[in-house]
KELUM-215384 format. One record per residue: residue number from 1; x, y, z of N, C-alpha, C in turn; residue in three letters; chain. Coordinates in steps of 0.05 Angstrom, whole numbers. Layout:
<nodes>
    i     n.u     n.v     n.w    ca.u    ca.v    ca.w     c.u     c.v     c.w   aa  ch
  NUM       X       Y       Z       X       Y       Z       X       Y       Z  ALA   A
...
</nodes>
This chain:
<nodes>
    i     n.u     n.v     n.w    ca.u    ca.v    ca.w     c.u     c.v     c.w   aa  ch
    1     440     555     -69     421     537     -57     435     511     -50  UNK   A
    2     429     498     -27     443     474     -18     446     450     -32  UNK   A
    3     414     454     -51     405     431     -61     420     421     -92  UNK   A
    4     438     448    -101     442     452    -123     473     439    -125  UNK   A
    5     485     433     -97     523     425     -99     527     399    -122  UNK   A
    6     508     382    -129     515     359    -148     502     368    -176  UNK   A
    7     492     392    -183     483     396    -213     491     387    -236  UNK   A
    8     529     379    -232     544     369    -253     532     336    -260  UNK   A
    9     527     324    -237     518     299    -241     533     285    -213  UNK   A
   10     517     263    -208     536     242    -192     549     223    -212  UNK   A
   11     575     214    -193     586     195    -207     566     166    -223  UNK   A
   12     572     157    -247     555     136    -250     542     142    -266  UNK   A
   13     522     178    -267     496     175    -275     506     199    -296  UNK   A
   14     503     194    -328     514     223    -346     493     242    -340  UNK   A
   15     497     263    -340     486     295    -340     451     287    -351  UNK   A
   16     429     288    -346     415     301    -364     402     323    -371  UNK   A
   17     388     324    -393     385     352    -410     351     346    -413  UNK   A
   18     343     370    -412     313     378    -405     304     396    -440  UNK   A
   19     280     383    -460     280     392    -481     269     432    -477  UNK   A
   20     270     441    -495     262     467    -492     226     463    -486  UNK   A
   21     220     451    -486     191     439    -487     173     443    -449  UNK   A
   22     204     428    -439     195     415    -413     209     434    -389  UNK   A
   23     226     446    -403     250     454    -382     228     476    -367  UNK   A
   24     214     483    -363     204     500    -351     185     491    -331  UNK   A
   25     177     461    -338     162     444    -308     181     438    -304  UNK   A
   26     204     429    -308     233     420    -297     240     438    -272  UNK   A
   27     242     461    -276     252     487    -264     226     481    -240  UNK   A
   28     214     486    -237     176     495    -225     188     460    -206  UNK   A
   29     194     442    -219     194     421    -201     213     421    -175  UNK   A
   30     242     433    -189     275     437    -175     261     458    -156  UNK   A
   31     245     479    -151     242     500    -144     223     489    -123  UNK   A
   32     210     470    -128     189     457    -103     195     445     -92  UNK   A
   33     216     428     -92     230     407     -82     245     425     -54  UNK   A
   34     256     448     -66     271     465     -49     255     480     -25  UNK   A
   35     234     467     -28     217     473      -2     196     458       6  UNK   A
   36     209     430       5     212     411      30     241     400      51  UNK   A
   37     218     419      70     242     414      97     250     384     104  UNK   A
   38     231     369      99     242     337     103     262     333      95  UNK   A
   39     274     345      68     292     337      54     306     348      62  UNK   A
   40     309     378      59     331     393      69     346     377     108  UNK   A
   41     325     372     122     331     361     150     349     338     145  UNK   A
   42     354     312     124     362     306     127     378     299     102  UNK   A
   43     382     322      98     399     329      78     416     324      49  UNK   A
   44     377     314      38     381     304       7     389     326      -6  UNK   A
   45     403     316     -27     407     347     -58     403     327     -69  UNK   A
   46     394     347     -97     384     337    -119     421     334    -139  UNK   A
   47     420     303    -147     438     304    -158     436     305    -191  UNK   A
   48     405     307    -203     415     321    -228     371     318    -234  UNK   A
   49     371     328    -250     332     328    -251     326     333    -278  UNK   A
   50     314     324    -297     302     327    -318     274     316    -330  UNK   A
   51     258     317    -348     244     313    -351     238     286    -355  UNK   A
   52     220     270    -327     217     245    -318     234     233    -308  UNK   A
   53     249     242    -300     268     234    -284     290     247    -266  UNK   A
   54     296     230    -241     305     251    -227     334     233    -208  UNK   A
   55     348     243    -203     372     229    -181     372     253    -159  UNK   A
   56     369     239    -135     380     253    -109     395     235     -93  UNK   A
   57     411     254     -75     433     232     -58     420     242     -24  UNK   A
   58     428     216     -14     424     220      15     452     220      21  UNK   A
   59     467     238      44     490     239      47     489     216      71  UNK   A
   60     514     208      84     523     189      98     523     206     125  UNK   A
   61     510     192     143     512     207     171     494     188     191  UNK   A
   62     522     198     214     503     174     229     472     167     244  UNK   A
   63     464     191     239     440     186     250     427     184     229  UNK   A
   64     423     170     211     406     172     190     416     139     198  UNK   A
   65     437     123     215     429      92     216     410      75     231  UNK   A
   66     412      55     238     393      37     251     411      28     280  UNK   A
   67     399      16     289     414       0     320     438     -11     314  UNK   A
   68     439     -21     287     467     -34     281     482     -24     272  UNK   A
   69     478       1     259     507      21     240     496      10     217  UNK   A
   70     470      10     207     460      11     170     448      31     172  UNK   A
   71     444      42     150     419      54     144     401      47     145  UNK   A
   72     382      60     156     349      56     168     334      55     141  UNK   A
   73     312      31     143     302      24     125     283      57     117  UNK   A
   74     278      62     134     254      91     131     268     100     126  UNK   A
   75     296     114     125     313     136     109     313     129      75  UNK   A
   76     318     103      75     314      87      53     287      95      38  UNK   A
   77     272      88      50     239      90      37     240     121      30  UNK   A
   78     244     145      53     245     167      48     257     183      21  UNK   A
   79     280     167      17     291     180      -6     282     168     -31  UNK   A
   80     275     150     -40     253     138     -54     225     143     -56  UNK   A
   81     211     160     -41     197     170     -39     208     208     -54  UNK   A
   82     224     215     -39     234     246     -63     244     244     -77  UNK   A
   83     252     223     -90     261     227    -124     237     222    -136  UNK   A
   84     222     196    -128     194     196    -142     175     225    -149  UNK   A
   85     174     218    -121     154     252    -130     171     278    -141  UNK   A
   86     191     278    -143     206     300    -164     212     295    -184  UNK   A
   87     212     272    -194     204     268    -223     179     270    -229  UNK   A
   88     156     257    -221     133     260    -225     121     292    -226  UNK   A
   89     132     315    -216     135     343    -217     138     348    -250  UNK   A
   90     162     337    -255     179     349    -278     154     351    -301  UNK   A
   91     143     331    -292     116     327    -326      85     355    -320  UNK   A
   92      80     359    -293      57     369    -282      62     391    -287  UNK   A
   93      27     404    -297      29     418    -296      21     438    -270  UNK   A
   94      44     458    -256      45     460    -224      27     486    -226  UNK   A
   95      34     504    -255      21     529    -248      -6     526    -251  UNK   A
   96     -22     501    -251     -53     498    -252     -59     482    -224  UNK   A
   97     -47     484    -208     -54     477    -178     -63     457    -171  UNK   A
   98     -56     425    -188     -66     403    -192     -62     387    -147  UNK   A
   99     -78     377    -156     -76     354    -126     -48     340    -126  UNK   A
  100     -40     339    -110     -15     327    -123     -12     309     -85  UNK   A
  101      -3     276     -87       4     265     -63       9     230     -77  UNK   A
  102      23     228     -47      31     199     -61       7     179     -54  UNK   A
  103       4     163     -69     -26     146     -63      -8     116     -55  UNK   A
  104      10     110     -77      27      79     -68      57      77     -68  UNK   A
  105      67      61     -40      96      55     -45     105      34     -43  UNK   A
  106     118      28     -53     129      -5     -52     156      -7     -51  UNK   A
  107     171     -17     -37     202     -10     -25     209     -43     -21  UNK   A
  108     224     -61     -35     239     -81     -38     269     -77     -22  UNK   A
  109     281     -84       1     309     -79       6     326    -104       4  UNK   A
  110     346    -101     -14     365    -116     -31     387    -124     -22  UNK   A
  111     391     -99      -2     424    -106       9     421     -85      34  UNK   A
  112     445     -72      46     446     -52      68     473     -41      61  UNK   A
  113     469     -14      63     477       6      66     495      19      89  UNK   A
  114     519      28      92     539      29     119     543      58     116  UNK   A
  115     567      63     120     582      94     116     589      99      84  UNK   A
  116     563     105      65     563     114      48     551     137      43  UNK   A
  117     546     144      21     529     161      11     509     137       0  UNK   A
  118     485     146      -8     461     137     -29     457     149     -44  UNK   A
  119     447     140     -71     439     156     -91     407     138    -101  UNK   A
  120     385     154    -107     361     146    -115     354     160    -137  UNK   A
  121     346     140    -171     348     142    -194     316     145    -195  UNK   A
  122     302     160    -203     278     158    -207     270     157    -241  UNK   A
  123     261     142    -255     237     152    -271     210     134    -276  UNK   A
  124     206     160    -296     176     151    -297     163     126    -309  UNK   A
  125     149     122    -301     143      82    -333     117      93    -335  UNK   A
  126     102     111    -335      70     112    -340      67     139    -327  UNK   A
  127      55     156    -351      49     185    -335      24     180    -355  UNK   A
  128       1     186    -331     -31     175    -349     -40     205    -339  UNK   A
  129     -73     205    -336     -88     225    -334     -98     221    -299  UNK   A
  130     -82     245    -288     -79     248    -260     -57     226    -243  UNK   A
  131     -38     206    -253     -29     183    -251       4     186    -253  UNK   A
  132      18     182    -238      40     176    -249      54     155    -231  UNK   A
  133      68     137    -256      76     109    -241     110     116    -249  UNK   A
  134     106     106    -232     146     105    -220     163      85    -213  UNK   A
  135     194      81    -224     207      54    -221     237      73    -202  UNK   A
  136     243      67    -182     266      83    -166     276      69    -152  UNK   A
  137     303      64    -168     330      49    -151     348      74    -137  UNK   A
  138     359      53    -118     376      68     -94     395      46     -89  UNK   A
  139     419      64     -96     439      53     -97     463      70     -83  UNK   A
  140     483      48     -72     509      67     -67     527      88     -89  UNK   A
  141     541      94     -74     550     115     -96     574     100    -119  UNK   A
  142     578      77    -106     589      43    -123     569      36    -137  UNK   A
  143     550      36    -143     534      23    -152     514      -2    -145  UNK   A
  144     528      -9    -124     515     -22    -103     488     -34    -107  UNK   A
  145     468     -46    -107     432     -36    -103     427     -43     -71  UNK   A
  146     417     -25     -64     410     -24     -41     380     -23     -38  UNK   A
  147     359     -20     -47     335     -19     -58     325     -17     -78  UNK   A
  148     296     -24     -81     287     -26    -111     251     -13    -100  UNK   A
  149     241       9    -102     221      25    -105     201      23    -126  UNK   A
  150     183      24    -122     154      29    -144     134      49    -124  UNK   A
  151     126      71    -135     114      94    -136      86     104    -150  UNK   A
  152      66     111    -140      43     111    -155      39     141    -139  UNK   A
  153      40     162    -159      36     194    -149       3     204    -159  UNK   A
  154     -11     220    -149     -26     227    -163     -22     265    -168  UNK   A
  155     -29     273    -188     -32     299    -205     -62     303    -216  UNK   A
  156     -81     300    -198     -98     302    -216    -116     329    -214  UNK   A
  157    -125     349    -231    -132     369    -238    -172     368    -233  UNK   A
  158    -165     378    -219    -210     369    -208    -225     400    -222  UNK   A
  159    -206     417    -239    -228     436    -243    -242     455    -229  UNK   A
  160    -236     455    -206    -249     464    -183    -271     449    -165  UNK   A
  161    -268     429    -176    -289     412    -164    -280     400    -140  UNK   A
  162    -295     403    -115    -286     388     -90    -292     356     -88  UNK   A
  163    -263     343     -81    -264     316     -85    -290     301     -73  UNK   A
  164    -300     280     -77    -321     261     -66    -300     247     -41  UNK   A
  165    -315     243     -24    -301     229       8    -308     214      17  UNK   A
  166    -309     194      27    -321     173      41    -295     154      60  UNK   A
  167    -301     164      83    -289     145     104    -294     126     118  UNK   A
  168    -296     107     125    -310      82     132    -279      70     143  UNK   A
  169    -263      71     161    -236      61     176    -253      44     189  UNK   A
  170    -226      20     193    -233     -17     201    -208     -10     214  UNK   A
  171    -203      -1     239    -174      -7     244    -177     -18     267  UNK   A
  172    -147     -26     274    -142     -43     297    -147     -28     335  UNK   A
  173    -156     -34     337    -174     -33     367    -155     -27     381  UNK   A
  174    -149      -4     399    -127      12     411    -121      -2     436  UNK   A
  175     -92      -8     441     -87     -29     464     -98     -20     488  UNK   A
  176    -102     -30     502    -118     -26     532    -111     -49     548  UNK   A
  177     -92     -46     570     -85     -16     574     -64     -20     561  UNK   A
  178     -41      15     560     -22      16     544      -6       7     563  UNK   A
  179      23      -5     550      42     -18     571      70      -1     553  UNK   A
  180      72      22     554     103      30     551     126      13     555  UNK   A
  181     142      -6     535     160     -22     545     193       5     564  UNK   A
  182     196     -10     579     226      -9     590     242      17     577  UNK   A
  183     245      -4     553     272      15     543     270      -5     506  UNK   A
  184     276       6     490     286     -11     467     304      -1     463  UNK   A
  185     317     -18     447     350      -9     439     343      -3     394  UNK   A
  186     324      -7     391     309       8     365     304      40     361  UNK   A
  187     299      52     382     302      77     383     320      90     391  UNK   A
  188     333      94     371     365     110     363     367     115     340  UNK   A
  189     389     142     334     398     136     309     369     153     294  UNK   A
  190     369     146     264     347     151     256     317     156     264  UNK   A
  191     310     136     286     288     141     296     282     163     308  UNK   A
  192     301     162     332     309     189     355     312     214     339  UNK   A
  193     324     216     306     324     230     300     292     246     291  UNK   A
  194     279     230     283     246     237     278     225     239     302  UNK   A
  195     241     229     327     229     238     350     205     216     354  UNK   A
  196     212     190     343     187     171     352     191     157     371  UNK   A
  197     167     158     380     168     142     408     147     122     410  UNK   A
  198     154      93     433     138      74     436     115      93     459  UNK   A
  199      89      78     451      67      87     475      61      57     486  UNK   A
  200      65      34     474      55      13     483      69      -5     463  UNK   A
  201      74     -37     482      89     -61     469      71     -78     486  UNK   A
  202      65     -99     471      54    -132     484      65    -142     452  UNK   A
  203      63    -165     465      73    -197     446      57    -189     423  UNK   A
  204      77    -186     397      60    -181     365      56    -148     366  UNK   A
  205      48    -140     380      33    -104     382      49     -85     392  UNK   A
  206      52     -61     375      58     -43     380      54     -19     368  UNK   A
  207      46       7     397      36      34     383      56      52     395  UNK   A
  208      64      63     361      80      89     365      71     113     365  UNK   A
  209      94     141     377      73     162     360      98     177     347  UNK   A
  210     101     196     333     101     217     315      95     236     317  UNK   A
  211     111     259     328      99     290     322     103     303     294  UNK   A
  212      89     324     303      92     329     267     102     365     269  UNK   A
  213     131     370     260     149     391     269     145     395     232  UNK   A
  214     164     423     237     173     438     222     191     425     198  UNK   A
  215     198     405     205     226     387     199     213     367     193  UNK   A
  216     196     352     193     168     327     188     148     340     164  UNK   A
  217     158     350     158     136     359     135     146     370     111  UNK   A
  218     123     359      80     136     378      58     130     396      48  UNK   A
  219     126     398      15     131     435      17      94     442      15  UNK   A
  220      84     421      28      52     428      36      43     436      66  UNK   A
  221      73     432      80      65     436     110      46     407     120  UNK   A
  222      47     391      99      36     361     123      62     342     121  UNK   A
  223      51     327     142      69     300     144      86     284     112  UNK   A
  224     105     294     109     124     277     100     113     244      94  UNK   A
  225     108     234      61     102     219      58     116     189      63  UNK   A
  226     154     203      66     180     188      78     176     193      99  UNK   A
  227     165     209     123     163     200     144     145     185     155  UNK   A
  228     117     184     140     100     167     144     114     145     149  UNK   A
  229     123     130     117     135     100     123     160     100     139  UNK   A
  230     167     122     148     190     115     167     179     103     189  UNK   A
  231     161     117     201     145      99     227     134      81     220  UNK   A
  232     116      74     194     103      54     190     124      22     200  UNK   A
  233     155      37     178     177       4     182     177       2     213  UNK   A
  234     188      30     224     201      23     249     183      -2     265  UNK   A
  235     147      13     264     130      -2     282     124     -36     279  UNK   A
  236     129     -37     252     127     -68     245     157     -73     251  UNK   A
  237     181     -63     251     201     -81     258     200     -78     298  UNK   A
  238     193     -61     305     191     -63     337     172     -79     339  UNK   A
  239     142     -86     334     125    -111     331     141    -137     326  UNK   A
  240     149    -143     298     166    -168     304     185    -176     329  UNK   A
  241     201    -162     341     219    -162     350     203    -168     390  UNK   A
  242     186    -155     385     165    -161     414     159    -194     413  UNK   A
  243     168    -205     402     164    -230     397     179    -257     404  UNK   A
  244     208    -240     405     237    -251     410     246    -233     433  UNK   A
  245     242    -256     446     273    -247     468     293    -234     451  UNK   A
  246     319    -218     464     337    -204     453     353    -229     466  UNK   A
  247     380    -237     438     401    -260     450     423    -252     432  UNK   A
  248     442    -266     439     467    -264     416     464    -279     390  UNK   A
  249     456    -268     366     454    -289     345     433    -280     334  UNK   A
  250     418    -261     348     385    -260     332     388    -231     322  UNK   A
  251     385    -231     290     392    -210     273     361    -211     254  UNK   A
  252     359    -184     245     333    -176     224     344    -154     212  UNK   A
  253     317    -159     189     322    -142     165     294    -129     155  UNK   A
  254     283    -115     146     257    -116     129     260    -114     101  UNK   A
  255     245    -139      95     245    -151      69     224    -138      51  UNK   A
  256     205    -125      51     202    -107      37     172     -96      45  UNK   A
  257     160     -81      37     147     -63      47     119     -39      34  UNK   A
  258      98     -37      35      83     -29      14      62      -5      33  UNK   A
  259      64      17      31      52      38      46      30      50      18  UNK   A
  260       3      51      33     -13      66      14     -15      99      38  UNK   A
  261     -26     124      22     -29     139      37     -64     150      32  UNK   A
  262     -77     146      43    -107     152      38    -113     181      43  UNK   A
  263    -100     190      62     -95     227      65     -77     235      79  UNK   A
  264     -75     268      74     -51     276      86     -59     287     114  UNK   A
  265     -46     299     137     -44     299     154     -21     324     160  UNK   A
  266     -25     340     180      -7     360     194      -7     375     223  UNK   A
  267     -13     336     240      -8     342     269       5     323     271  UNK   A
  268       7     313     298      22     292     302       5     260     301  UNK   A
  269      17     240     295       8     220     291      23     191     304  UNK   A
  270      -3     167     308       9     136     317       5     130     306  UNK   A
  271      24     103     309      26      85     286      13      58     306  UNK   A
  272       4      39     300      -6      14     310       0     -12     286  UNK   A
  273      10     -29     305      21     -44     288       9     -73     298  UNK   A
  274      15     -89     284       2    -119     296      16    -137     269  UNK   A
  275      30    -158     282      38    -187     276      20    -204     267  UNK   A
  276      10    -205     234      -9    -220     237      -2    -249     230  UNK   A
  277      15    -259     224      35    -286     220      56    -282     226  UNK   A
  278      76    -300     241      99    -316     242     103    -332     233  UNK   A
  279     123    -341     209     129    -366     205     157    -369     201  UNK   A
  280     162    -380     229     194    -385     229     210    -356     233  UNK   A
  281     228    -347     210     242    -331     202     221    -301     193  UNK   A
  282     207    -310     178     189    -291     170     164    -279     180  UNK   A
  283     160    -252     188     143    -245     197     118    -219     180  UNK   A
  284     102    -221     182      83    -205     167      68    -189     177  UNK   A
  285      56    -164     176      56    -137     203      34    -126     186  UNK   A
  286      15    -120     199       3     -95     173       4     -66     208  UNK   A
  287       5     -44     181      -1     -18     209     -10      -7     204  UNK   A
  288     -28      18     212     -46      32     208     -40      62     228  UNK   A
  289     -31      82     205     -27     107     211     -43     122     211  UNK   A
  290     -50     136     233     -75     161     243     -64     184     260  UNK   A
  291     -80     191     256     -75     225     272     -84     229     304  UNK   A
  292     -60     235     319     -74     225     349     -91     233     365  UNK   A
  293    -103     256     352    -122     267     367    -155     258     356  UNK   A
  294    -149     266     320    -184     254     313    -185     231     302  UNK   A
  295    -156     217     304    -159     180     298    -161     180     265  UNK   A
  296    -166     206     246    -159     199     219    -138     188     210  UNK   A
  297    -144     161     190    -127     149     180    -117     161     151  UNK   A
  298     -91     161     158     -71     178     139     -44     158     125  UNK   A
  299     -44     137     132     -28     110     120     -37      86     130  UNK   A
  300     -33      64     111     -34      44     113     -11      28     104  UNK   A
  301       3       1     124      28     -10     115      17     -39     120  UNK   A
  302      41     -49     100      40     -86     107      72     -83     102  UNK   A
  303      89     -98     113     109     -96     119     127    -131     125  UNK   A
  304     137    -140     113     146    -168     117     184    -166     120  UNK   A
  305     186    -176     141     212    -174     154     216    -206     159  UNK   A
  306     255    -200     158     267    -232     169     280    -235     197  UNK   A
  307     270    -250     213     286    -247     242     295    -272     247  UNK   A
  308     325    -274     246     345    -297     245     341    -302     274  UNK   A
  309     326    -322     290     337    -331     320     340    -358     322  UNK   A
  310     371    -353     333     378    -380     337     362    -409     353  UNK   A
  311     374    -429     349     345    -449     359     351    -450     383  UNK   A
  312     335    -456     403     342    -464     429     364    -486     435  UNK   A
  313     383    -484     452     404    -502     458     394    -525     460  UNK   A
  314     402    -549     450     391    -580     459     368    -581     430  UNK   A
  315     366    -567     416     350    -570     391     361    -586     369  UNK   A
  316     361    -588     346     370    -593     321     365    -572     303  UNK   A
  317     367    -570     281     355    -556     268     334    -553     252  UNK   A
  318     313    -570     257     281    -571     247     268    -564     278  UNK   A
  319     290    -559     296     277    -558     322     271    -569     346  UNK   A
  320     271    -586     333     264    -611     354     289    -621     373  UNK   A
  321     274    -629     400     298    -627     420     307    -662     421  UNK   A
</nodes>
């Protein structure tokens, strides 16, 4: 199995060992993991898995970067997102057919990532009743920190009982008309690799979409909870960036990032995004992920990014000319 080439351990992290107790959701977890295609597509292995905890590596490649030669914050989020939920496995019990999806993510980025490998450390800080809370660093294969993750999974066991539902969506009012920008120089690389595309850009706003392939999905056949926030970042960092002229000197980052997922989804999906503050350097985005045909909302993001632009010539630096 592909997933199995680092079993010895990665560098950094010693071997762990699974009690005779657990090793058998351990196994049931390694065995589920191995069928999600998301992962396999972009070609995580598990670098070592035990009970509550889990390490996988993202290998180094270039389409897994951004416009600049980093790694894309959504590859980032992505892989923090499958160690989470494969540790959160290791405790469940799978052969009772519990609900199992990610409900919260929270993705802090620390530094950036080049022509490395990654590695993402998952464990658990709270495994409650249907609940599991999660702490998952991602780091180079140096040691690096490249991110800092918090995870909120749910496992919860209904008995047979069909969940209670109530939808009531507040979302943002679909641009009219759509204005397809030009060209961005954002879609490449990682994005192009997930096949997202702009449908519309104005000043602050922007809606993407997302198909939902073979290769976009995990081992439930819906949308990839890492691909969700992959579009969610891209659309808030293409939002900020609708804001700024493109010049020599003007550089961004996203500063960190918090995706809830309200349901899952297994067609294709937009993302809509909107700028709801500027201040200065810092910008603040919330987006709202749905499904493009019946408009069900399937993520929600807020997303706060830094965009360095230089001051206008004849300025100072409070601005003023």
């Amino acid at each position: 199995n592909g997933k199995e080439k680092l079993t010895s351990g990665c560098p950094g992290y010693p071997r762990m060992t699974a009690s005779s107790g657990s090793s058998r959701r351990v196994e049931q977890a390694r065995a589920r993991f191995a069928r999600v295609a998301f992962a396999e597509w972009l070609g995580v292995t598990i670098g070592d898995v035990a009970h509550d905890r889990a390490v996988l590596v993202l290998p180094y490649r270039p389409e897994h970067l951004n416009a600049v030669g980093v790694l894309n914050g959504g590859a980032s989020a992505s892989l923090v997102t499958m160690a989470g939920t494969l540790a959160a496995w290791t405790g469940a019990d799978l052969d009772a057919d519990p609900h199992l999806s990610c409900v919260d993510l929270s993705v802090q980025y620390l530094a950036a990532a080049a022509d490395e490998d990654v590695v993402a450390e998952a464990r658990v800080l709270r495994r409650g009743r249907g609940l599991v809370f999660l702490d998952v660093a991602l780091r180079s294969q140096a040691g690096k920190p490249i991110c800092q993750g918090l995870l909120s999974y749910q496992t919860s066991d209904y008995a047979g009982q069909t969940p209670r539902l109530r939808a009531q969506h507040a979302l943002l009012p679909a641009p009219t008309p759509l204005i397809p920008p030009a060209g961005h120089r954002l879609f490449h690389g990682y994005v192009r690799k997930l096949d997202i595309t702009p449908l519309h850009q104005s000043p602050g706003r922007v809606r993407l979409h997302m198909p939902c392939t073979a290769m976009h999905v995990d081992e439930r056949g819906q949308l990839h909870a890492g691909a969700l926030a992959s579009i969610v970042d891209i659309a808030a960092v293409a939002a900020s960036w609708s804001l700024v002229p493109r010049r020599e000197g003007a550089r961004g980052s996203t500063i960190g990032m918090q995706v809830s997922y309200p349901s899952g989804a297994a067609e294709a999906v937009v993302a809509d995004a909107h700028v709801q503050q500027r201040s200065e350097e810092l910008l603040f985005s919330t987006v709202h992920v749905t499904t493009a045909v019946s408009g069900q909302l399937v993520a929600m993001g807020q997303v706060s990014y830094r965009l360095l632009e230089p001051w206008p010539a004849g300025s100072d630096s409070s601005g003023n000319a």
